[in-house]
C-alpha positions in Angstrom: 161.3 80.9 80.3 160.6 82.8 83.2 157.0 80.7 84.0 156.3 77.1 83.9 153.4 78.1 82.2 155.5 80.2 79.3 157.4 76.7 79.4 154.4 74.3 78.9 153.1 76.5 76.0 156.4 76.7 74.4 156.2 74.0 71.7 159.6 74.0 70.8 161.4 72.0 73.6 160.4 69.0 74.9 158.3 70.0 77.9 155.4 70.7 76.3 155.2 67.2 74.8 155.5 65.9 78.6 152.8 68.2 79.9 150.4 67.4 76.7 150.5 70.6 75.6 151.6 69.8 72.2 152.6 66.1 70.7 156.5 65.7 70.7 157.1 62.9 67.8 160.3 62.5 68.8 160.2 62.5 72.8 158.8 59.1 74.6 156.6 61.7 77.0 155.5 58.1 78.8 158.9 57.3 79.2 159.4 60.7 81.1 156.8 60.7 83.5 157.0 57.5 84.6 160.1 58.7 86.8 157.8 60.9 88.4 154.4 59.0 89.2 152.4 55.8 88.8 149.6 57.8 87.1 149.8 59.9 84.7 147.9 62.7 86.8 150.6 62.4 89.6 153.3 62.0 87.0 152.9 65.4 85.5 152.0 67.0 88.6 155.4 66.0 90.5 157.6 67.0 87.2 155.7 70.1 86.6 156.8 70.6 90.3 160.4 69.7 89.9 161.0 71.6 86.9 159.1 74.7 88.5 162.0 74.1 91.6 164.7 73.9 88.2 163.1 77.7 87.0 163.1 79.5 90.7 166.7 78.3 90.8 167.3 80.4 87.8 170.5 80.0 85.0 173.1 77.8 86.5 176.9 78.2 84.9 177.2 74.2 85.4 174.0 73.6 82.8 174.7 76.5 80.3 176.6 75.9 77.1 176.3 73.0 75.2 178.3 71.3 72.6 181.9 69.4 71.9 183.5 71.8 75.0 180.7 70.4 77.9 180.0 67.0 75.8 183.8 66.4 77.0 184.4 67.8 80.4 185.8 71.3 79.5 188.2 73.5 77.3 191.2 71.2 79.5 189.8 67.8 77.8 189.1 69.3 74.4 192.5 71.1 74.6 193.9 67.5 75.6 192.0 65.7 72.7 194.2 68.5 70.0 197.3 67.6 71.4 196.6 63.4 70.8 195.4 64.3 67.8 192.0 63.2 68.4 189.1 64.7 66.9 185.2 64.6 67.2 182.2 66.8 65.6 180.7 69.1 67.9 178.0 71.3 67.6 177.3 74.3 70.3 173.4 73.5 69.6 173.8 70.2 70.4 174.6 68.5 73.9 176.2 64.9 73.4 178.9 62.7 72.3 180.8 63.3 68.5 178.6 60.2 67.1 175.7 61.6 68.3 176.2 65.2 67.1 177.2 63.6 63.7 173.9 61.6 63.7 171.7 64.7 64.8 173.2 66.6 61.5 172.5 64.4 58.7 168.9 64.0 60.4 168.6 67.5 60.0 170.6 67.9 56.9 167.7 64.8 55.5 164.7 67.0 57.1 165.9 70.1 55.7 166.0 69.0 52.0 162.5 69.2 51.9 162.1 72.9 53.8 164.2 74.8 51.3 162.4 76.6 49.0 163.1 74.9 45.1 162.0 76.0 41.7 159.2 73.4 41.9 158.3 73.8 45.2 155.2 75.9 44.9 154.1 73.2 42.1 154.4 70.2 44.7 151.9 72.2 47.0 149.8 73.2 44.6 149.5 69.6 42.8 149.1 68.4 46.9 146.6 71.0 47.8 144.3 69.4 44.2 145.1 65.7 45.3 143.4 66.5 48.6 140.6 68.8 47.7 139.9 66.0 44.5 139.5 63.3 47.6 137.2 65.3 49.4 135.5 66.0 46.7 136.0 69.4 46.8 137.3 72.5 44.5 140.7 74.5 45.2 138.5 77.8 44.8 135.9 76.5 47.6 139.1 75.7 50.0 140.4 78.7 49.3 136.8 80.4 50.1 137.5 81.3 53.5 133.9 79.4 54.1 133.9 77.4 57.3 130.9 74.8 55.9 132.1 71.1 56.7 134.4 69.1 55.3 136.0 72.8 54.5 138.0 73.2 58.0 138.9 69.6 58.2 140.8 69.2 55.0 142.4 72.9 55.6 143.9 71.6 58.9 145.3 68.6 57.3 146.8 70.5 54.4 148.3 73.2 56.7 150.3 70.8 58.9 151.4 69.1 56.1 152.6 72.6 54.4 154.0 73.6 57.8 155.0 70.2 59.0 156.6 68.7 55.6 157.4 71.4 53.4 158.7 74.4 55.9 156.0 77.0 54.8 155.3 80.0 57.4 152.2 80.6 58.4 151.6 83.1 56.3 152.7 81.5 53.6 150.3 78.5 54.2 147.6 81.5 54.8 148.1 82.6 51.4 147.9 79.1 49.6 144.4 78.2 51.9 143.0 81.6 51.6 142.9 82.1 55.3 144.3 84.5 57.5 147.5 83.8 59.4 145.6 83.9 62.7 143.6 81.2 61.4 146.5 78.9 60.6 148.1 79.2 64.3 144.5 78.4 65.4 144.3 75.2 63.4 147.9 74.3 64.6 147.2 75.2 68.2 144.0 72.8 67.7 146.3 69.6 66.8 
């Protein structure tokens, strides 16, 4: 990112979780800014500075790369890990020890199961889509209305992060099963 503001709105790295931007499940965002402030005001205000200092310095050869080769120290120590005989998973997507990198993949192995596209996936969404509108007391064909009369935009935001969220679908594809435009969707998600 060029901008610390292109960096706070980019929801897919941890950063925007810290700045509250977006909600990062999986980052402890308190944990974070506590080594930058006693309040959270002055917490994000002294890391948005530091990582601001991180940008201006630009791409540093010593941070670039990731993976088995600078997990280890270099080619020399992989190289040296060959000839003992000694191996470990890497991963050039993933910074961290062999364990680690193993753990990381059957996470997302697990996760993905449930994004690929299956013969019965549209079915599951479909049958999810008429459990919630059947709570809410509401038809599939008035969901899919494009009407924004209440509960209607409630229940379409909580069914379009769960089709984005837990089944993978793009937002067009969620578009298409709330009868909405794709526009609409990123508005919802953007709304979180």
């Amino acid at each position: 990112m060029k901008t610390i503001s292109k960096l706070d709105n980019y929801k897919w790295c941890g950063h925007s979780g810290v700045v509250g931007k977006y909600q990062v499940d999986w980052q402890d965002r308190d944990d974070v800014l506590k080594w930058f402030g006693q309040t959270e005001e002055n917490a994000k205000k002294s890391y948005r500075s530091y990582i601001k200092k991180g940008i201006e310095l630009g791409k540093r050869p010593d941070l670039t790369g990731g993976g088995l080769i600078r997990s280890m120290g270099g080619w020399s120590a992989v190289k040296s890990m060959r000839k003992n005989g000694e191996k470990t998973e890497g991963d050039d997507r993933i910074l961290g020890s062999g364990s680690f990198v193993s753990e990381m993949i059957c996470q997302a192995d697990e996760k993905i199961k449930y994004q690929l596209p299956s013969a019965d996936l549209g079915e599951r969404i479909e049958k999810r889509i008429q459990e919630c509108c059947k709570k809410e007391n509401i038809t599939v064909t008035m969901l899919r209305s494009g009407s924004r009369i209440s509960p209607l935009p409630k229940i379409r935001k909580i069914i379009a992060l769960i089709l984005v969220n837990r089944y993978g679908l793009s937002l067009a594809e969620t578009a298409r099963y709330l009868g909405i435009s794709t526009s609409g969707i990123a508005q919802i998600l953007r709304r979180r």
